[in-house]
TIRO-978752 format. One record per residue (C-alpha): residue number from 0; residue in three letters; x, y, z. Coordinates in nm, 2 decimals, m for minus. Layout:
% TIRO-978752
i:NUM&aa:ALA&c1:X&c2:Y&c3:Z $
...
***
This chain:
% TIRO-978752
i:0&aa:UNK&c1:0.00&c2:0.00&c3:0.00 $
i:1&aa:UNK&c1:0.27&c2:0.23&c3:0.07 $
i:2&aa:UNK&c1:0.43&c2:0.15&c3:m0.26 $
i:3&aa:UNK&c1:0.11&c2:0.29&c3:m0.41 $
i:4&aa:UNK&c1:0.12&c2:0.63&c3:m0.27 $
i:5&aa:UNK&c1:0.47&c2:0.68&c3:m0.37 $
i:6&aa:UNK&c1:0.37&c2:0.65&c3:m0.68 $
i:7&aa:UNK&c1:0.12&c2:0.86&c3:m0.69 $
i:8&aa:UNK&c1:0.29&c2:1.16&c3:m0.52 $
i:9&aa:UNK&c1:0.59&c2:1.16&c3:m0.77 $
i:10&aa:UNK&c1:0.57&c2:1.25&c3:m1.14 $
i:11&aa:UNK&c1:0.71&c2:0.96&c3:m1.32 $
i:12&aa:UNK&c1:0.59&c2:0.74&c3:m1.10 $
i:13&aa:UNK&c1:0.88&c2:0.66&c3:m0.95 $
i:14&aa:UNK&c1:1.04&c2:0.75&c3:m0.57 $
i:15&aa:UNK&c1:1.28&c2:1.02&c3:m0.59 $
i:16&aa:UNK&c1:1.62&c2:0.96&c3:m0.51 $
i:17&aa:UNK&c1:1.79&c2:1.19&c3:m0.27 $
i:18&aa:UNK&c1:2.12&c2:1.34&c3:m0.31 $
i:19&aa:UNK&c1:2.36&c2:1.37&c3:0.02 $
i:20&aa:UNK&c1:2.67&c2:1.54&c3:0.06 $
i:21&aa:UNK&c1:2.96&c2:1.36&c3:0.12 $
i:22&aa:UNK&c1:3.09&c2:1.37&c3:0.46 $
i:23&aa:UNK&c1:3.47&c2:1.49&c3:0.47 $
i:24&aa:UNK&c1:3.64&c2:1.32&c3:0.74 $
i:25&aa:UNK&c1:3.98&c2:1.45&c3:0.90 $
i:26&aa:UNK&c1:4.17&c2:1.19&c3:0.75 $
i:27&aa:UNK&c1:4.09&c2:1.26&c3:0.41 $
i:28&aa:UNK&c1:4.37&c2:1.45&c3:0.23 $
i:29&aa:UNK&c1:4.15&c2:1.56&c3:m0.08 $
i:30&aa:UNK&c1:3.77&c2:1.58&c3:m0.09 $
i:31&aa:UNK&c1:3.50&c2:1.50&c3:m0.30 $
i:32&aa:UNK&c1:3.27&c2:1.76&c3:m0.21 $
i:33&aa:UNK&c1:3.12&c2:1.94&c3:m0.47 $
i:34&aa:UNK&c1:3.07&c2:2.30&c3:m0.32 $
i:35&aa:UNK&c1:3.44&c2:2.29&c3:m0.33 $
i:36&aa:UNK&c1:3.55&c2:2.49&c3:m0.71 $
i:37&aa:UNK&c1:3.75&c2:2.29&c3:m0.93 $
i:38&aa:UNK&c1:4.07&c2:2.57&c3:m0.94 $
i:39&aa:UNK&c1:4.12&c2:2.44&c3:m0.52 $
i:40&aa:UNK&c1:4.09&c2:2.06&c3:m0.58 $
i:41&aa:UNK&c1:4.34&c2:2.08&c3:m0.84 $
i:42&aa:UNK&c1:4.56&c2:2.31&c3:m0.67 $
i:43&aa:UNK&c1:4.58&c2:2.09&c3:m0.33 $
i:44&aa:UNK&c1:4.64&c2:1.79&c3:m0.58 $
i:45&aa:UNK&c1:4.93&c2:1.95&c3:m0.71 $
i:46&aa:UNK&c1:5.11&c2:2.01&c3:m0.37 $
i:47&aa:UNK&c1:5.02&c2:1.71&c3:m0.28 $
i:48&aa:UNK&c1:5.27&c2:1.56&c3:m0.56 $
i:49&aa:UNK&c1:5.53&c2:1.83&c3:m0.57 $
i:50&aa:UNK&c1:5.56&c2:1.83&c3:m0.19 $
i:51&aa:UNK&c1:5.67&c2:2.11&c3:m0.16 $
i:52&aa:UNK&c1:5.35&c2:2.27&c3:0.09 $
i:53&aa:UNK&c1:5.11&c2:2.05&c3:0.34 $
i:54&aa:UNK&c1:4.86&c2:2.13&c3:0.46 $
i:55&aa:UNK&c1:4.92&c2:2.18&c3:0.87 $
i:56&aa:UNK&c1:4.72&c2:1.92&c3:1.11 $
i:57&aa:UNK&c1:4.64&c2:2.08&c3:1.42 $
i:58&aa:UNK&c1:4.80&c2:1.97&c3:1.72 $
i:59&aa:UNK&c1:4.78&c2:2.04&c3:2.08 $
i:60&aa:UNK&c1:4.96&c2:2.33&c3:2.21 $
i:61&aa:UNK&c1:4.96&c2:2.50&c3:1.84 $
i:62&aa:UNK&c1:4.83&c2:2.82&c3:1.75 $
i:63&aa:UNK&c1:4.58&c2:2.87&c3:1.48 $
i:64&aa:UNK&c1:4.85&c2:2.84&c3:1.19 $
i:65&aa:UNK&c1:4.99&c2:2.48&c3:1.35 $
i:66&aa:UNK&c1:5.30&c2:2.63&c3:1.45 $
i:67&aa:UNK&c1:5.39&c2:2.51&c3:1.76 $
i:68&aa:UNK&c1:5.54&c2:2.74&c3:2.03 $
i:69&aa:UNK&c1:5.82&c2:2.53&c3:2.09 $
i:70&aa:UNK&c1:5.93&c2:2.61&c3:1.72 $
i:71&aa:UNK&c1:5.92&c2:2.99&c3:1.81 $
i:72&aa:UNK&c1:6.14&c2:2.91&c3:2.14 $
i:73&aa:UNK&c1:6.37&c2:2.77&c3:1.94 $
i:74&aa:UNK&c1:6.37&c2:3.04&c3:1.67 $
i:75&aa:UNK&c1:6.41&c2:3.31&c3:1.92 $
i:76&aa:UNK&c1:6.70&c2:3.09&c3:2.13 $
i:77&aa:UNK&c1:6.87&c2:3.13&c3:1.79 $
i:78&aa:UNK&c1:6.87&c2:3.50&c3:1.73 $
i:79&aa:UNK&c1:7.13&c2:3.70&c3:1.90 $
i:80&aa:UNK&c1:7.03&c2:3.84&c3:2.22 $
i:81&aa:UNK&c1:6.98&c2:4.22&c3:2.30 $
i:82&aa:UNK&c1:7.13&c2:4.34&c3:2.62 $
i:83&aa:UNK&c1:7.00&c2:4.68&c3:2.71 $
i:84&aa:UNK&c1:7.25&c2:4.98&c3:2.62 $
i:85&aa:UNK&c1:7.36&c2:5.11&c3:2.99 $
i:86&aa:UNK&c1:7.29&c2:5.47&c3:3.09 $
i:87&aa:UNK&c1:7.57&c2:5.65&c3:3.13 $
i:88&aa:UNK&c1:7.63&c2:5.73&c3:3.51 $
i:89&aa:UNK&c1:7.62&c2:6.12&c3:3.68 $
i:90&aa:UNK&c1:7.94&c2:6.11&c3:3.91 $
i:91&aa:UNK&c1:7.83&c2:6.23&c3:4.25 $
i:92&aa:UNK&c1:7.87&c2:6.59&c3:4.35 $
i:93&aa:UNK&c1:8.19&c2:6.70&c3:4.42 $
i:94&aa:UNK&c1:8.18&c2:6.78&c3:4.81 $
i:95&aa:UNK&c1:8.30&c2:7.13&c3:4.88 $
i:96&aa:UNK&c1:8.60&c2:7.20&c3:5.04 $
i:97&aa:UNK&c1:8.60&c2:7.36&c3:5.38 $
i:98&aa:UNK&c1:8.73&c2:7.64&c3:5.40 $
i:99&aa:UNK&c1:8.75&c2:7.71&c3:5.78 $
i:100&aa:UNK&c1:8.44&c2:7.96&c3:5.78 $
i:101&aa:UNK&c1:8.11&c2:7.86&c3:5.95 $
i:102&aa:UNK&c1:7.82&c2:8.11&c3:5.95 $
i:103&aa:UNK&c1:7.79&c2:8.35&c3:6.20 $
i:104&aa:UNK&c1:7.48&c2:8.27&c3:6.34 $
i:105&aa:UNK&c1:7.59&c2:7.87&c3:6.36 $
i:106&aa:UNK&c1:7.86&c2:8.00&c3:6.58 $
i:107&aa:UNK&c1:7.68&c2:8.18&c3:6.84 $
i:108&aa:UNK&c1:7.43&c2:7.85&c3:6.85 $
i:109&aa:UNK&c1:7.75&c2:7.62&c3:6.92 $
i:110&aa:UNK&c1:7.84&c2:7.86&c3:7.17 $
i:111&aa:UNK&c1:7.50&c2:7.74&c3:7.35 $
i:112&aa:UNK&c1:7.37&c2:8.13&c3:7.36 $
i:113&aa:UNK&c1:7.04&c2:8.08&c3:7.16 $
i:114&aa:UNK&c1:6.91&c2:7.90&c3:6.89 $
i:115&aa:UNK&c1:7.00&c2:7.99&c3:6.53 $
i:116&aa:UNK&c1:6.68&c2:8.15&c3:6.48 $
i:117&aa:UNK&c1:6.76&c2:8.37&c3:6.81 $
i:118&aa:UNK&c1:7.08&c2:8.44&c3:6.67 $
i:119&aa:UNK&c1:6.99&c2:8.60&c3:6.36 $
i:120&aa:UNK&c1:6.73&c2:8.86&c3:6.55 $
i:121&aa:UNK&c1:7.07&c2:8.91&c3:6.78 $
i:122&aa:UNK&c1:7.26&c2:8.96&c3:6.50 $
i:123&aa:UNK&c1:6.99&c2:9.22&c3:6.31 $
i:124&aa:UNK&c1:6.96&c2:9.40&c3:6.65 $
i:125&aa:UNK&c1:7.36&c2:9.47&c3:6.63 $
i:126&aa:UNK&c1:7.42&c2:9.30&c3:6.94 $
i:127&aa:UNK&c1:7.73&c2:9.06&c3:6.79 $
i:128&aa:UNK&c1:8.07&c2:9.18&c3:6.69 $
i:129&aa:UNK&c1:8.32&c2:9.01&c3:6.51 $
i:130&aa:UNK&c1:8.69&c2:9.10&c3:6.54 $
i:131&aa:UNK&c1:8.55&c2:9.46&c3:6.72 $
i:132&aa:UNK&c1:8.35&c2:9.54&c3:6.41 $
i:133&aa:UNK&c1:7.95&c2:9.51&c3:6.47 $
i:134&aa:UNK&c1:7.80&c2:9.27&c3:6.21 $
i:135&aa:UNK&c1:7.46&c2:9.27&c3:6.13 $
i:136&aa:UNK&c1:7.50&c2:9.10&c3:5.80 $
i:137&aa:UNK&c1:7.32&c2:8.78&c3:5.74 $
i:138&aa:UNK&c1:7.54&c2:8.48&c3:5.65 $
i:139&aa:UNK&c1:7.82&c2:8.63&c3:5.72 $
i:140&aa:UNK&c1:8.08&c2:8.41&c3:5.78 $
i:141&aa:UNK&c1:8.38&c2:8.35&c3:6.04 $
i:142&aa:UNK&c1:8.68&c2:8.22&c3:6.01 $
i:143&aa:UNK&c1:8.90&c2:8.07&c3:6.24 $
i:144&aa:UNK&c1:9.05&c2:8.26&c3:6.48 $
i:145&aa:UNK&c1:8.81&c2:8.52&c3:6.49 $
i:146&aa:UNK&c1:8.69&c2:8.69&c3:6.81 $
i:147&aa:UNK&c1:8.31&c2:8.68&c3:6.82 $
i:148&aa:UNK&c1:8.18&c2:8.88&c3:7.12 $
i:149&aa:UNK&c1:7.84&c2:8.92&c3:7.28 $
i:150&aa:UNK&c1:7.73&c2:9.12&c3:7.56 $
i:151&aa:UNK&c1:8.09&c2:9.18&c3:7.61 $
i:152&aa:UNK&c1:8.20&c2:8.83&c3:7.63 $
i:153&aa:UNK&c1:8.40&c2:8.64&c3:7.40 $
i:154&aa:UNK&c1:8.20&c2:8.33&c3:7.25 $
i:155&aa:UNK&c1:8.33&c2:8.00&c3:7.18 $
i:156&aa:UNK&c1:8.21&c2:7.76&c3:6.93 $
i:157&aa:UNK&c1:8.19&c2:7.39&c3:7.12 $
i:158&aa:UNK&c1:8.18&c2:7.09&c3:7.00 $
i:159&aa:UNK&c1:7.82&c2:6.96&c3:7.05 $
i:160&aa:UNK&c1:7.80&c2:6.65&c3:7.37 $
i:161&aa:UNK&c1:7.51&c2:6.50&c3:7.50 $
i:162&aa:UNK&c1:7.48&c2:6.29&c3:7.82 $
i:163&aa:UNK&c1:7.21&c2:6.09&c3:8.01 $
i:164&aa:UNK&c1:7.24&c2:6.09&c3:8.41 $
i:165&aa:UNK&c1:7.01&c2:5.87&c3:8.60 $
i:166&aa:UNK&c1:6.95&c2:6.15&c3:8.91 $
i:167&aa:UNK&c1:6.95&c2:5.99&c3:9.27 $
i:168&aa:UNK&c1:6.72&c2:6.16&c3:9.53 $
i:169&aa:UNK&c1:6.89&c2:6.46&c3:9.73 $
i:170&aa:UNK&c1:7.01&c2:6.68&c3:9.42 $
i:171&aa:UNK&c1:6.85&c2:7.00&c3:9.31 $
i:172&aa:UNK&c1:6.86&c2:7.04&c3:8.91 $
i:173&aa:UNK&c1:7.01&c2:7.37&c3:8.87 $
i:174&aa:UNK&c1:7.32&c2:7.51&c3:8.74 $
i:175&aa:UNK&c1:7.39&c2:7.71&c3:9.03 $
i:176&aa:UNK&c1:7.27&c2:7.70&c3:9.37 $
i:177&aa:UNK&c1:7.30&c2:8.02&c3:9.62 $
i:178&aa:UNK&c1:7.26&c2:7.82&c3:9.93 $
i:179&aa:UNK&c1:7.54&c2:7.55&c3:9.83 $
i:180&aa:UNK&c1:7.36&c2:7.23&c3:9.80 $
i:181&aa:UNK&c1:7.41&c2:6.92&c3:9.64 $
i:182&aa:UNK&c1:7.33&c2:6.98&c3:9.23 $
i:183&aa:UNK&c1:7.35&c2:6.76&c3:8.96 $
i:184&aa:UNK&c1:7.63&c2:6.95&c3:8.82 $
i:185&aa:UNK&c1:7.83&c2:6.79&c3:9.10 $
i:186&aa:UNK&c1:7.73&c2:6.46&c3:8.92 $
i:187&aa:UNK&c1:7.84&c2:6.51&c3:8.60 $
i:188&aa:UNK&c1:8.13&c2:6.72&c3:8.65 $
i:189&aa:UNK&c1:8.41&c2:6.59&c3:8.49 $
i:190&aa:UNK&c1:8.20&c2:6.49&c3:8.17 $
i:191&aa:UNK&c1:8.35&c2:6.66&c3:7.93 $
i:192&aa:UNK&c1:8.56&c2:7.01&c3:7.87 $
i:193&aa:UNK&c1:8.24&c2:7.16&c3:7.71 $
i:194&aa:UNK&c1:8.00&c2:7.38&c3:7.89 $
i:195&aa:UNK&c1:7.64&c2:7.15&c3:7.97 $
i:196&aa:UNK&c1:7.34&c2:7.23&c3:8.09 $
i:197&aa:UNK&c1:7.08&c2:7.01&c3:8.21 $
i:198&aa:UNK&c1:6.74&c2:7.03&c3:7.98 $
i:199&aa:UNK&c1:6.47&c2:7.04&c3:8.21 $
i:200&aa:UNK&c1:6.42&c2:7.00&c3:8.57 $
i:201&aa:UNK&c1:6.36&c2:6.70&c3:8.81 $
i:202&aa:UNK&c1:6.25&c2:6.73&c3:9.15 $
i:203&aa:UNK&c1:6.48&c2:6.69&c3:9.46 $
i:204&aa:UNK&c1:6.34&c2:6.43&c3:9.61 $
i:205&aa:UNK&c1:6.21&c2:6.30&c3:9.22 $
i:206&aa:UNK&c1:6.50&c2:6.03&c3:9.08 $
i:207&aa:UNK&c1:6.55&c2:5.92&c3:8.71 $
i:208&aa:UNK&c1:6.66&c2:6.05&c3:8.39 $
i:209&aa:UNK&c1:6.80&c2:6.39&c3:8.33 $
i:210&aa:UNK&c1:6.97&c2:6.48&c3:7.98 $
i:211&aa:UNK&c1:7.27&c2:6.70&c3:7.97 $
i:212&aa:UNK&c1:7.37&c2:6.90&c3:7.64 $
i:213&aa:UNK&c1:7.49&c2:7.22&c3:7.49 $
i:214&aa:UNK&c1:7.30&c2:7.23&c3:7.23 $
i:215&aa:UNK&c1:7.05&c2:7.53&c3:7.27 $
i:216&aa:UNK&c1:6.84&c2:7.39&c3:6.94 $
i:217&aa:UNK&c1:6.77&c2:7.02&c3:7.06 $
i:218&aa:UNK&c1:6.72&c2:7.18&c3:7.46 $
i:219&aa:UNK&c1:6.51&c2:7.43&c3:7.37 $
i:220&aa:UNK&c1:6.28&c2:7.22&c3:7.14 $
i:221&aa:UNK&c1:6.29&c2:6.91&c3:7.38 $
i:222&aa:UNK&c1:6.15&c2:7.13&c3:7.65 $
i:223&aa:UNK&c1:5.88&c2:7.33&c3:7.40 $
i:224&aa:UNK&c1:5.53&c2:7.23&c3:7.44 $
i:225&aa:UNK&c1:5.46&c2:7.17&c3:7.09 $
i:226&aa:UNK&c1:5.69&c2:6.90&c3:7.09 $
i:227&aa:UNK&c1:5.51&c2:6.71&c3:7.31 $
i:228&aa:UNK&c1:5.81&c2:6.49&c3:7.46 $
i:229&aa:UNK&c1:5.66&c2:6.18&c3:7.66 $
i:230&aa:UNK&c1:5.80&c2:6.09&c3:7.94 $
i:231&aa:UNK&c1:5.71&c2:5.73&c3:8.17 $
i:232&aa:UNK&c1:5.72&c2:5.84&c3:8.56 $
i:233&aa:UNK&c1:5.65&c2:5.48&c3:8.83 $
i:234&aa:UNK&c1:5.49&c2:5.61&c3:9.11 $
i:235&aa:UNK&c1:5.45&c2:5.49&c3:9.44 $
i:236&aa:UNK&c1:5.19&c2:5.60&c3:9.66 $
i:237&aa:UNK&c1:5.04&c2:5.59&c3:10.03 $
i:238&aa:UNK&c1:4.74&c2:5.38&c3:9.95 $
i:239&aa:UNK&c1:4.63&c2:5.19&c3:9.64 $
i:240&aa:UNK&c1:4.49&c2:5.39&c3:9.32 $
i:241&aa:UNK&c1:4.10&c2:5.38&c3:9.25 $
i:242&aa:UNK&c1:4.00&c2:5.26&c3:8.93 $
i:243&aa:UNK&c1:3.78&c2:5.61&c3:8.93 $
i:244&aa:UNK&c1:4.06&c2:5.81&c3:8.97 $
i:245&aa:UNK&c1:4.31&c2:5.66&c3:8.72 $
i:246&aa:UNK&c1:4.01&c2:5.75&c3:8.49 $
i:247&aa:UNK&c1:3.99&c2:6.10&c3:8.60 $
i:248&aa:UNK&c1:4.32&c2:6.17&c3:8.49 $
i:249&aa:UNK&c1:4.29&c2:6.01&c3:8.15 $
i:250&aa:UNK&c1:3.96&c2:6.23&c3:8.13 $
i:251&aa:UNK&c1:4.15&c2:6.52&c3:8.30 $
i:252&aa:UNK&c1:4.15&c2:6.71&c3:8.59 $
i:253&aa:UNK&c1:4.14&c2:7.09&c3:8.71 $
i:254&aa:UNK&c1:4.44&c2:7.24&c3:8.87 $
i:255&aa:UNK&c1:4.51&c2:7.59&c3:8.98 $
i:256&aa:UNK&c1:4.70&c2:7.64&c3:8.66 $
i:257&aa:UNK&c1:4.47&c2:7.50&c3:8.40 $
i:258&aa:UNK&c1:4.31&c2:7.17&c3:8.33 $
i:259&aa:UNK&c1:4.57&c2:6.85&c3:8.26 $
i:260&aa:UNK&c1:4.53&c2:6.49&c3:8.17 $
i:261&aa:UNK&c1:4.79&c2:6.18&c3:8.13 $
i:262&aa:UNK&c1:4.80&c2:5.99&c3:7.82 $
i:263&aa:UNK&c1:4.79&c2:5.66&c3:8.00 $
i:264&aa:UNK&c1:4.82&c2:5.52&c3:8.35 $
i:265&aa:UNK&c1:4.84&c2:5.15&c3:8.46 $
i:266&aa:UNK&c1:4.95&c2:4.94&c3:8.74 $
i:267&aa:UNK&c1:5.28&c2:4.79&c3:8.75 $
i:268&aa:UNK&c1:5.29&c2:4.43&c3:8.60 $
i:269&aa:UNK&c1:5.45&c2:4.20&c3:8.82 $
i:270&aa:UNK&c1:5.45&c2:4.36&c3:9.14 $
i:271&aa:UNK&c1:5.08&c2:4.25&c3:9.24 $
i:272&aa:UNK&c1:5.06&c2:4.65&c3:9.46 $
i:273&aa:UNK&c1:4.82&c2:4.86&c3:9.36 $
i:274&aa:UNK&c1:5.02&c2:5.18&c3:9.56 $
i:275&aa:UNK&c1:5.27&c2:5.14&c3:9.23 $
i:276&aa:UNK&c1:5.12&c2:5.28&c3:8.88 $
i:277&aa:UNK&c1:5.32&c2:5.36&c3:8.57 $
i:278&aa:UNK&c1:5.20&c2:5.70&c3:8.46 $
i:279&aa:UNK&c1:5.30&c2:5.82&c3:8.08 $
i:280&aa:UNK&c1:5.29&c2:6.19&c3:8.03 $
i:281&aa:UNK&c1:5.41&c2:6.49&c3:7.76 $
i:282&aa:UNK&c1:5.33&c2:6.80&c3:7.99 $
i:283&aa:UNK&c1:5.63&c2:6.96&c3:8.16 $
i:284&aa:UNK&c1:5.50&c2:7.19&c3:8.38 $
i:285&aa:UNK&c1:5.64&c2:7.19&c3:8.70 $
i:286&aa:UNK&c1:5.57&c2:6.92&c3:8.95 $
i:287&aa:UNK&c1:5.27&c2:6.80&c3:8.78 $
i:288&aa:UNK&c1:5.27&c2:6.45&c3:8.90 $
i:289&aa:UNK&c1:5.30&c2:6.49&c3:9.24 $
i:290&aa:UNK&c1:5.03&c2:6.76&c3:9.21 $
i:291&aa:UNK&c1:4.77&c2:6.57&c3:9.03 $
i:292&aa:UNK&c1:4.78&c2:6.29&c3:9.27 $
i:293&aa:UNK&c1:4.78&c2:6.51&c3:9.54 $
i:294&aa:UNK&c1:4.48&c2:6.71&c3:9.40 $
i:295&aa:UNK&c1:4.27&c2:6.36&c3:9.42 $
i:296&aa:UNK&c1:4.38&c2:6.27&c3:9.81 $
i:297&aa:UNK&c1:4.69&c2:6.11&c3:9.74 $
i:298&aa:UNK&c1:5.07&c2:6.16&c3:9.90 $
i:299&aa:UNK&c1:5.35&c2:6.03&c3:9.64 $
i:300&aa:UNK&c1:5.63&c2:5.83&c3:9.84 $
i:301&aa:UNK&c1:5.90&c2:5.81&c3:9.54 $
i:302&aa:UNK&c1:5.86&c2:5.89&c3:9.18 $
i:303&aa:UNK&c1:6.09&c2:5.80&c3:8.93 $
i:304&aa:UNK&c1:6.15&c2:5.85&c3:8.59 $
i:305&aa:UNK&c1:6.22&c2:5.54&c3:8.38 $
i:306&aa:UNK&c1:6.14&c2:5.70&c3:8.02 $
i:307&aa:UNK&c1:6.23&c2:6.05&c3:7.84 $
i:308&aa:UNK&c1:6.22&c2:6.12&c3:7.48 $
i:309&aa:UNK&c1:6.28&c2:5.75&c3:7.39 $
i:310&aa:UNK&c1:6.56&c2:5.72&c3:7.66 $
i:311&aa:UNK&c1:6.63&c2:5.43&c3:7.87 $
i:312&aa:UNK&c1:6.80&c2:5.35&c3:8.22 $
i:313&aa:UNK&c1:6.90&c2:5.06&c3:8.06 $
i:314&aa:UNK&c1:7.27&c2:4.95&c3:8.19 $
i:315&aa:UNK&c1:7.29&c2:5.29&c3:8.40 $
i:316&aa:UNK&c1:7.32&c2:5.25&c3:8.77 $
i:317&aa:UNK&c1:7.21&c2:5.51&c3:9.01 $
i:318&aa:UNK&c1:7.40&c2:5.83&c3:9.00 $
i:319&aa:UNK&c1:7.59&c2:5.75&c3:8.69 $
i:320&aa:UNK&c1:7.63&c2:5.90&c3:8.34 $
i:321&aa:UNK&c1:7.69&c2:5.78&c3:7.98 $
i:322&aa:UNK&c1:7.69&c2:5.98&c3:7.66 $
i:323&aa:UNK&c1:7.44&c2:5.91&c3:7.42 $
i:324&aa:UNK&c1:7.54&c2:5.72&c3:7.07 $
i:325&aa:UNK&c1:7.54&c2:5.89&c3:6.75 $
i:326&aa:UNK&c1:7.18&c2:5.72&c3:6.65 $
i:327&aa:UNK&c1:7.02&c2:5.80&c3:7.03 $
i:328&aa:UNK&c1:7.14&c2:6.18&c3:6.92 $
i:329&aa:UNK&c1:6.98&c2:6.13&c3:6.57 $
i:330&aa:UNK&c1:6.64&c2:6.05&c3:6.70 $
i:331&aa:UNK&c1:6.64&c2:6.30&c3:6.98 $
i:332&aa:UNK&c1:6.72&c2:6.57&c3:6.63 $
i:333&aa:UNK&c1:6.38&c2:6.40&c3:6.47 $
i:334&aa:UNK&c1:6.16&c2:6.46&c3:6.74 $
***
């Protein structure tokens, strides 16, 4: 029955015969496909017997082409390889040669009379003389051997030293004392041949570090309050510290010369006493930890400073001295 409708459906009464492309397998070096024009059959045929081109298979790790990238590593090992031209090197700066000259107002600051800043207002005001002849030229320059006089005195330009004393109780910090007592100059006499001065002031009764310099530009800004130089103080008190009132001095407190606050207290680790707190601190006013504890009800029995400007009493006994190394100087300059 089916036989019968085919026939009726087609024209000659016969079932059409479909056509099918031929399917072109990888394998196949030439096809038989005929979308393919004549002109590209014949020309594949003829490399294929001259041998002289082939087509590329693809392969893993190839590009697109089939070259593989092993081929181009071994093209490029082959070519010569390009070192990179050097840049000719700038010789360093010829340092200048000294002369024997420093500026003037360098010299009064090494002489410890003010700072250079000081020294050029000195200097404008026509309070320095050189050689008998007031200068109030700026950068003018001395040489050695000159006489340069303030005030009537002749300045000398020192050699800049810097010393760290660990102050036992009993000594007054002061320069001079009218009523002959015990100073810390008595301490660290014997130092050095330069003129020092103690930069800033520690109690009598108050122990710990004191630093000892000419230099008027590192004392002057060590004790400034803008630059806020912390300092460590452990103090032991009559009775244990309230938890309330370490608070109130982090929150601050009011004294009879302005309001004032720590940047940290704690107790002492390890000692398991309360009466002994660690108290950090940049303020320098005078005697203003023994003040704010005695403002809140308490009586301070020693007080020590264990910290200043980065310091440490490490390896200094009681009542000695060292002199600070080039890098402790270099940080004290960078505060």
């Amino acid at each position: 029955m089916d036989k019968d409708i085919n026939k009726k459906n087609t024209p000659s009464g016969k079932r059409p015969r479909i056509q099918r492309k031929p399917i072109v397998r990888s394998s196949d070096t030439v096809s038989d496909s005929p979308t393919r024009p004549r002109q590209n059959k014949e020309r594949m045929a003829n490399a294929n017997d001259d041998g002289d081109r082939k087509r590329p298979t693809p392969s893993r790790g190839g590009n697109r082409r089939g070259v593989h990238t092993k081929d181009k590593r071994k093209k490029n090992a082959d070519r010569p390889k390009r070192h990179p031209v050097p840049k000719p090197k700038t010789p360093p700066p010829i340092p200048k040669e000294y002369d024997g000259t420093i500026r003037l107002n360098k010299y009064i600051a090494n002489a410890g009379i003010c700072s250079r800043r000081e020294a050029d207002k000195l200097i404008a005001a026509g309070a320095i003389s050189v050689n008998g002849m007031v200068v109030t030229e700026m950068g003018f320059q001395v040489h050695e051997g000159d006489q340069v006089s303030y005030g009537g005195e002749t300045l000398h330009s020192e050699r800049k030293r810097y010393f760290l004393l660990n102050k036992p109780k009993g000594f007054i910090t002061t320069v001079d004392d009218p009523q002959e007592r015990e100073t810390v100059m008595m301490l660290i006499d014997g130092a050095c041949n330069e003129r020092i001065y103690p930069v800033g002031r520690l109690d009598r009764n108050t122990t710990g570090l004191l630093l000892f310099t000419n230099d008027g530009d590192l004392a002057r800004r060590l004790t400034h309050p803008s630059c806020k130089v912390y300092k460590i103080y452990q103090v032991e008190l009559d009775k244990p510290v309230a938890y309330e009132d370490m608070k109130q001095m982090l929150e601050g407190i009011e004294l009879e010369d302005g309001p004032i606050k720590v940047d940290d207290i704690q107790y002492v680790q390890g000692l398991n006493d309360k009466r002994v707190v660690g108290v950090e601190l940049h303020s320098g006013r005078n005697r203003i930890v023994r003040r704010m504890f005695e403002h809140l009800g308490y009586n301070v029995h020693k007080l020590d400073r264990i910290l200043f400007a980065g310091l440490t009493k490490k390896d200094l006994p009681r009542g000695r001295y060292r002199e600070l190394t080039p890098q402790e100087v270099g940080y004290l300059k960078m505060l």
